[in-house]
C-alpha positions as CSV (number, residue, x, y, z in Angstrom):
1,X,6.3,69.6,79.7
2,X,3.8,67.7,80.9
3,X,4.3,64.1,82.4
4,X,4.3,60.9,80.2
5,X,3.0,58.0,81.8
6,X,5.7,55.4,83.0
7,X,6.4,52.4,80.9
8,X,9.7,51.2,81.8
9,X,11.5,52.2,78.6
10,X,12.0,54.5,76.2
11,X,8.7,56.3,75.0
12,X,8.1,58.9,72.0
13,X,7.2,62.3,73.0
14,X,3.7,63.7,72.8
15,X,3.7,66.0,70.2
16,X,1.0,68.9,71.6
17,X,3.3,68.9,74.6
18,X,5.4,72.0,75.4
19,X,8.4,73.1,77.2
20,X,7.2,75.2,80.7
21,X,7.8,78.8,81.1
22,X,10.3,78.1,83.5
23,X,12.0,75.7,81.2
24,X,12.1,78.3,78.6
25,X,13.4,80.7,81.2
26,X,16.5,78.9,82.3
27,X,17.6,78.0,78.8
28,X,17.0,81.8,77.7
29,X,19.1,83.0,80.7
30,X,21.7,80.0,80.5
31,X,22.2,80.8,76.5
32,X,22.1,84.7,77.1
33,X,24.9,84.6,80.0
34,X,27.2,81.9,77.4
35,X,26.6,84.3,74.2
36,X,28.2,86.8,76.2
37,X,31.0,84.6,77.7
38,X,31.4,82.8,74.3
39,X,31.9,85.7,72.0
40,X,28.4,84.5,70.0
41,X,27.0,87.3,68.1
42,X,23.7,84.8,67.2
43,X,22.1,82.0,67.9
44,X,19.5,80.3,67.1
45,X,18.0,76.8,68.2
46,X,15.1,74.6,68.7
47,X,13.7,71.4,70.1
48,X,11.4,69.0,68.2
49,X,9.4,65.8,68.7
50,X,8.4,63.6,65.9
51,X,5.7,65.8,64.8
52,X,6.2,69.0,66.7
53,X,8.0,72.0,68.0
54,X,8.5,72.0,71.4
55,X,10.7,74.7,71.7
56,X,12.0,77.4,69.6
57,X,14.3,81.1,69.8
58,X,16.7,82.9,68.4
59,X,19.2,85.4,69.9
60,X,21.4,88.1,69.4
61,X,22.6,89.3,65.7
62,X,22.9,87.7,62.2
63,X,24.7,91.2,61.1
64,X,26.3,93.3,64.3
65,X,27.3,96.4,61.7
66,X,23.1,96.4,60.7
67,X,22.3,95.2,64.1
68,X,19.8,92.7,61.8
69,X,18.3,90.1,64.8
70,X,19.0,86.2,64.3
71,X,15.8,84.4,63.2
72,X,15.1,81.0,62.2
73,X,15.0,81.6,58.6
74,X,18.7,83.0,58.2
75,X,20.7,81.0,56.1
76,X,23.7,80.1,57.0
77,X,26.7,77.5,56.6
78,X,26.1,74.4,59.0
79,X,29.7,73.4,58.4
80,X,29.9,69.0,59.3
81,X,26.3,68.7,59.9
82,X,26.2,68.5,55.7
83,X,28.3,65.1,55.8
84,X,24.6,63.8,56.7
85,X,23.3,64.9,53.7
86,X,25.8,63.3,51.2
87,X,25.4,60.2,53.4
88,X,21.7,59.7,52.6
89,X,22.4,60.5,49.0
90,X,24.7,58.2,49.1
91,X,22.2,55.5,50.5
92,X,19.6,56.2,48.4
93,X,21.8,54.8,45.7
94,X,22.8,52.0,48.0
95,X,18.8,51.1,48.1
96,X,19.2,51.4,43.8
97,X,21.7,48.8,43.7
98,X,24.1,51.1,42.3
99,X,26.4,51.9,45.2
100,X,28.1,48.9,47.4
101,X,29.3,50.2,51.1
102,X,32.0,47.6,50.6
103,X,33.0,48.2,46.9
104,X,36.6,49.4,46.2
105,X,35.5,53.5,45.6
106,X,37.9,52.5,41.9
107,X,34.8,50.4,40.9
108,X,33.0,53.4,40.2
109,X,35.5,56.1,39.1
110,X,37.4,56.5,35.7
111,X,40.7,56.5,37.4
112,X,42.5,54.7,41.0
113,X,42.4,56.3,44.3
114,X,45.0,53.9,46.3
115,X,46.6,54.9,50.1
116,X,50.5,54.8,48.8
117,X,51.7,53.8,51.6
118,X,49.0,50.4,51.2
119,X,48.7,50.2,47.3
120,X,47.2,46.5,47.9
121,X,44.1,47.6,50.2
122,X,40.8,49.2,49.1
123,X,38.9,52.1,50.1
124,X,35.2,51.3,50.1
125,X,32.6,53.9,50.9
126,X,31.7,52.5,54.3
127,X,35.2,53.3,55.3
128,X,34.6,56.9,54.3
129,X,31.4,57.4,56.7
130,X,33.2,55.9,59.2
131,X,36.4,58.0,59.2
132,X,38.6,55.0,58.5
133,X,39.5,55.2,55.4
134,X,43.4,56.7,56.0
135,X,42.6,59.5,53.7
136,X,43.8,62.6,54.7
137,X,43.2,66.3,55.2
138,X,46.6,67.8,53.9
139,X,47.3,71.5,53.9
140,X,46.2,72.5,50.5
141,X,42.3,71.6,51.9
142,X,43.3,74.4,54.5
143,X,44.3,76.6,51.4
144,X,41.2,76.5,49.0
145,X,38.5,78.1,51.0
146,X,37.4,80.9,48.8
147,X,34.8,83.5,48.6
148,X,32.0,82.9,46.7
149,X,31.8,79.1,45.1
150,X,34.4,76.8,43.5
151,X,35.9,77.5,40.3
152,X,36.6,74.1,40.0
153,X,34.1,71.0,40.0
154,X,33.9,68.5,42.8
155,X,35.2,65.7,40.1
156,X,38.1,67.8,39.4
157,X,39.3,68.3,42.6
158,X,38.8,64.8,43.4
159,X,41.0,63.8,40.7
160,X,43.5,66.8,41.6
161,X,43.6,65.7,45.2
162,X,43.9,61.7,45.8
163,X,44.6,60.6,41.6
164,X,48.7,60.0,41.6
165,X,48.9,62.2,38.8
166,X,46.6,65.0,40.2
167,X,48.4,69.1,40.8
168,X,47.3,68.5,44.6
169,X,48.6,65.2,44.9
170,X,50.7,64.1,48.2
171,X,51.8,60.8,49.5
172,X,52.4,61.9,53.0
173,X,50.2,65.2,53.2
174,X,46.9,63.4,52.0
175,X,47.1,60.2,52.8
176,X,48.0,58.7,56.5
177,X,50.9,55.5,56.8
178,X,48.5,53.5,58.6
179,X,45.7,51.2,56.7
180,X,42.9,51.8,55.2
181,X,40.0,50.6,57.3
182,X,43.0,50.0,60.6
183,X,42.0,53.0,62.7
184,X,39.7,56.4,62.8
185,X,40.6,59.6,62.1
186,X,38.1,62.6,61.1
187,X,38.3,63.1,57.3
188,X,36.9,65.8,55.5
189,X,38.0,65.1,52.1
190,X,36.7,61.4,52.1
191,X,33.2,63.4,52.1
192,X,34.2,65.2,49.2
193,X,35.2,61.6,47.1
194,X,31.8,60.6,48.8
195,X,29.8,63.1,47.4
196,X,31.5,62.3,44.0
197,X,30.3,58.7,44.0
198,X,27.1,59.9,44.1
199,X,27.5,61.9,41.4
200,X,29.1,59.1,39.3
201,X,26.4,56.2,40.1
202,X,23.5,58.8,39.6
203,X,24.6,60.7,36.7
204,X,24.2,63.8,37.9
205,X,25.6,66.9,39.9
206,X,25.3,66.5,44.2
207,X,23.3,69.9,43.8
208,X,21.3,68.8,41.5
209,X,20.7,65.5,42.9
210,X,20.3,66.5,46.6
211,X,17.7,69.3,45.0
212,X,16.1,66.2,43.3
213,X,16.0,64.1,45.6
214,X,15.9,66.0,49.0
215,X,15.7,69.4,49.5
216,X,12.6,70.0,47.3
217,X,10.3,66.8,48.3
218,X,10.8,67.7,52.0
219,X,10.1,71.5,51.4
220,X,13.8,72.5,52.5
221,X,13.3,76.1,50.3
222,X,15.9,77.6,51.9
223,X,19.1,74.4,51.6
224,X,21.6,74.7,48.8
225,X,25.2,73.9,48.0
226,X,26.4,77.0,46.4
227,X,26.3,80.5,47.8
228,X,25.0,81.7,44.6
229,X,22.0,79.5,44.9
230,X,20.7,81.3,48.2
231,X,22.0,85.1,47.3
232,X,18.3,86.5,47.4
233,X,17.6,85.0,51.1
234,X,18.5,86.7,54.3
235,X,22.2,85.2,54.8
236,X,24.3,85.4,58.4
237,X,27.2,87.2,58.4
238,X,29.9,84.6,60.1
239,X,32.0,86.1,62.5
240,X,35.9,85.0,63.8
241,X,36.1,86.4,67.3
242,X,39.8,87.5,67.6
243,X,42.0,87.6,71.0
244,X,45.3,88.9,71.3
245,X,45.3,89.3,67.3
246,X,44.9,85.4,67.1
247,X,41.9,84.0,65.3
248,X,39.4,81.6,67.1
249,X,39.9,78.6,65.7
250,X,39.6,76.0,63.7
251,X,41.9,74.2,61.8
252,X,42.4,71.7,59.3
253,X,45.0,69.7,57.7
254,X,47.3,71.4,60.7
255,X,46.6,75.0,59.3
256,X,44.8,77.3,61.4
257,X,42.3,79.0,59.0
258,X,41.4,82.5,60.3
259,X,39.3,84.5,58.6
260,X,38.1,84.2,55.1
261,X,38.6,87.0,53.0
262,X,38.8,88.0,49.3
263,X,42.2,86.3,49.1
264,X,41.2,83.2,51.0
265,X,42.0,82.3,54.4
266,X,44.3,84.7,56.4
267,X,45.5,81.4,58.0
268,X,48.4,82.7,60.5
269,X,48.3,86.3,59.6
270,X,47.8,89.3,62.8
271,X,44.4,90.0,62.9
272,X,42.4,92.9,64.5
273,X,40.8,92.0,67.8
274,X,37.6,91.8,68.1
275,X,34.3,90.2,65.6
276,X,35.8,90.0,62.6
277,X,33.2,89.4,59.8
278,X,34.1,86.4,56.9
279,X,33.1,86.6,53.6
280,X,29.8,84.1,52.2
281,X,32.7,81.2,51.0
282,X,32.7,77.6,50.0
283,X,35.3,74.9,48.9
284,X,35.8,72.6,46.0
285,X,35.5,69.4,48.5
286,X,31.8,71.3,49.3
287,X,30.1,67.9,50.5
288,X,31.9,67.2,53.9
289,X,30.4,70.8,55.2
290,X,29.4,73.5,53.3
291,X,25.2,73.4,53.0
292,X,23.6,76.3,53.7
293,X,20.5,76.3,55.0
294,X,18.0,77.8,58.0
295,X,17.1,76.2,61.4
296,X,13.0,76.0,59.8
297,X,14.8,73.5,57.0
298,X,17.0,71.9,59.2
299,X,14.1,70.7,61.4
300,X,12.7,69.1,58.4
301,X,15.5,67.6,58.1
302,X,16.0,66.1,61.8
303,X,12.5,65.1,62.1
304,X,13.7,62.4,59.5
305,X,15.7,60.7,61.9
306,X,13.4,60.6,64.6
307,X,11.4,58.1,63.0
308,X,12.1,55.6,60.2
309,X,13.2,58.1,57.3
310,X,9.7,58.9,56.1
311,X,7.8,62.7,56.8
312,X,4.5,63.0,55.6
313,X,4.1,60.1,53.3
314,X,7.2,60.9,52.0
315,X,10.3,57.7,52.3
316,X,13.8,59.4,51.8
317,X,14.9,56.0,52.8
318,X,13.4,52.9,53.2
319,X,13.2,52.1,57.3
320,X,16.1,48.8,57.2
321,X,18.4,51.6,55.5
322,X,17.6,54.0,57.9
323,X,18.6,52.0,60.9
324,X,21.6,50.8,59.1
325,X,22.5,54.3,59.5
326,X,22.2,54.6,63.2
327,X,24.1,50.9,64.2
328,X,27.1,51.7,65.1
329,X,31.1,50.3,66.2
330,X,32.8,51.8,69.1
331,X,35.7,53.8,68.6
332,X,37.9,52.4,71.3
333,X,38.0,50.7,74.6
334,X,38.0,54.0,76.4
335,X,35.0,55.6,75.4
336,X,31.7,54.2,75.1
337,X,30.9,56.2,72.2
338,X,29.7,54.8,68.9
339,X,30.3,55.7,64.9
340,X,27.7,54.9,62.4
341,X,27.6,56.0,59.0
342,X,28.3,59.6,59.5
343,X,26.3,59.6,62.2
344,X,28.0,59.7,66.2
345,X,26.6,58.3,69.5
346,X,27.6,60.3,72.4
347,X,28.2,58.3,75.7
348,X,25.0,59.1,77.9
349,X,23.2,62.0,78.1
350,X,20.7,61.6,81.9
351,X,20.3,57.8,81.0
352,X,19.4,58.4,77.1
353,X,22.2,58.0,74.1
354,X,21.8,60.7,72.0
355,X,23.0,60.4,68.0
356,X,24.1,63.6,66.1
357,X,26.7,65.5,64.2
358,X,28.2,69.1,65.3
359,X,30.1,71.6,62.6
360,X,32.5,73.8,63.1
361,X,33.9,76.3,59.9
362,X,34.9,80.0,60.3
363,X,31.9,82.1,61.7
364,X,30.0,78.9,62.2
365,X,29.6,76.4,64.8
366,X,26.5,74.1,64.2
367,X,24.8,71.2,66.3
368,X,22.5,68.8,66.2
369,X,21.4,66.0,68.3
370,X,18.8,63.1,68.5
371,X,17.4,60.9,71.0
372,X,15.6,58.7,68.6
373,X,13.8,56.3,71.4
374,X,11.9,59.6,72.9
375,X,11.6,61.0,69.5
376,X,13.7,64.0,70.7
377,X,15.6,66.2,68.5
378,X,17.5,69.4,69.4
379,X,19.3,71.8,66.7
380,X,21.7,75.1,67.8
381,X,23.1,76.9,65.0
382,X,25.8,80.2,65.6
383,X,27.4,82.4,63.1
384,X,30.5,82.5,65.2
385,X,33.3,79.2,65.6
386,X,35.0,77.8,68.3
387,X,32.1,77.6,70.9
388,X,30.9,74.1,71.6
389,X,27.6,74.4,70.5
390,X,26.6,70.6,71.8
391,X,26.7,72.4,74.9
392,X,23.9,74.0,74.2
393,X,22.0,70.9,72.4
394,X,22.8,68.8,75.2
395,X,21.2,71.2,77.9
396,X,17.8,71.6,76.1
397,X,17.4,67.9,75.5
398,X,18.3,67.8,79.4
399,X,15.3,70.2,79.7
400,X,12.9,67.8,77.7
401,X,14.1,65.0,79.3
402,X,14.0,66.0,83.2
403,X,10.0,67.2,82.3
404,X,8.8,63.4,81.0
């Protein structure tokens, strides 16, 4: 990449600029050698400026049985990386007037959603992009991954899962004794009550809306919701590597998933060693991280947040909203990392801070990763789990960033 001139701060990236043969080289070999190490049957990944591609490749398999090569227009589950995309519909409504970050969420839905433990204290939706909300992933989220999409709505099992009356309710298993807004912890159910308010305050379905409102202005083709909605594009197969008949992570609510098959997860169950190959599934709390889309839509969709939420013409947010986004609170004394709404700040990255939002589901571990002062994006997407792909984002933004 050839040299910007010194300023003394932060400057954007020229967009005809490329990453050097021996650039691409070393991040070739360093990704073929980890594949291998990793247990990654696929990968594919770029690098982006504002206005360009700077780098892009793909590696290994989508399907090992049809020995079908991983491209950048495979479609695939990017597991937490879709908590982004509930956020900005969420913000959009925000910029309508119909959404308050610091409303009681029971402002806008037909029934009350109060912490037990803390009847007195309101959830507001700011506390759900920020993880603080003491909601809870219990193990019945663990339970109702299923092949295919939900049979249930997104209202319904909203209802079901926090209303006191609901068939999934729990005081203890889906809700945490500590306060609402008191500490963080990772939720992905508060994404799926997110995701509802959007649907509430708009008036229509998140699919619909996010089709509406996102996916088709920006030319995202290939980004949907439900599998069904995506059935006729090439698809990944997402693999569970398996050791010592013990599934590769992850889990959540405290129940290790496994492998997704016809019956749902296999959770704890023996398992053959070796790739073993998950079914196309999704979940009734769908918002906090079932999308599924390709790594030529998802670089639409970083190039957003490089700049001030606009992309040829085209304001998905307004610029003040867009930054409201990326301000964020530090999560303890200890680490210098910051949360903003939805979005994380990593500690330092060779003197930059780099914002983003990884994903991890079976057979898929997603990444993505932006230095917004160079106007730097990188994306890594595998159909595998359990492999740290911000490794892999953080060494080709370390590529870009040694050749300014």
């Amino acid at each position: 990449m050839a040299a910007l001139a010194a300023s003394g701060c932060s400057s954007p990236v020229d967009s005809t600029v490329k990453l050097q043969d021996t650039a691409t080289k070393r991040l070739g070999d360093l990704i073929n050698k980890e594949m291998l190490a990793r247990h990654i049957p696929g990968l594919t990944a770029c690098l982006i400026s504002r206005s360009d591609v700077l780098w892009q490749q793909s590696f290994g398999f989508a399907d090992l049985d049809a020995q079908t090569p991983m491209s950048a227009d495979h479609v695939q589950n990017i597991a937490s990386i879709s908590k982004t995309f509930v956020t900005v519909a969420a913000m959009q409504q925000v910029q309508a007037g119909k959404l308050n970050l610091d409303d009681d969420v029971n402002e806008y839905l037909p029934y009350s959603i109060r912490n037990p433990h803390h009847p007195d204290v309101p959830v507001t939706p700011r506390m759900l992009m920020h993880h603080t909300s003491a909601l809870r992933d219990g193990p019945v989220y663990a339970n109702y991954y299923r092949c295919g999409d939900p049979s249930m709505s997104l209202g319904e099992w909203i209802k079901d899962y926090f209303s006191i009356d609901g068939r999934f309710y729990s005081a203890d298993e889906n809700f945490h004794a500590w306060q609402p807004g008191e500490r963080y912890d990772y939720c992905n159910t508060s994404f799926g009550l997110l995701g509802h308010l959007v649907e509430q305050v708009s008036g229509q379905s998140l699919p619909d809306y996010c089709e509406e409102r996102l996916f088709a202005p920006l030319g995202m083709s290939n980004t949907a919701w439900m599998v069904a909605a995506v059935d006729d594009r090439p698809t990944t197969t997402p693999y569970t590597w398996v050791e010592q008949q013990t599934a590769r992570g992850p889990s959540w609510g405290g129940v290790p998933l496994g492998v997704i098959a016809a019956d749902g997860p296999t959770l704890m169950q023996p398992l053959e060693d070796g790739y073993v190959a998950n079914c196309l599934y999704n979940h009734p709390n769908y918002p906090d991280g079932f999308l599924r889309t390709s790594l030529n839509d998802l670089r639409l969709w970083a190039g957003l947040w490089l700049g001030d939420g606009s992309a040829d013409g085209l304001q998905i947010l307004q610029p003040e909203t867009t930054q409201q986004m990326f301000t964020g609170r530090r999560l303890s004394e200890s680490y210098d990392g910051r949360q903003g709404l939805t979005w994380h700040r990593d500690s330092e990255l060779d003197g930059e801070f780099a914002w983003g939002h990884d994903g991890s589901d079976p057979g898929v571990s997603t990444s993505l990763k932006l230095i917004r002062e160079r106007g730097l994006a990188a994306i890594v997407m595998t159909n595998t789990n359990g492999v740290s792909p911000s490794d892999f984002a953080n060494e080709i933004l370390r590529e870009a960033l040694q050749a300014i």
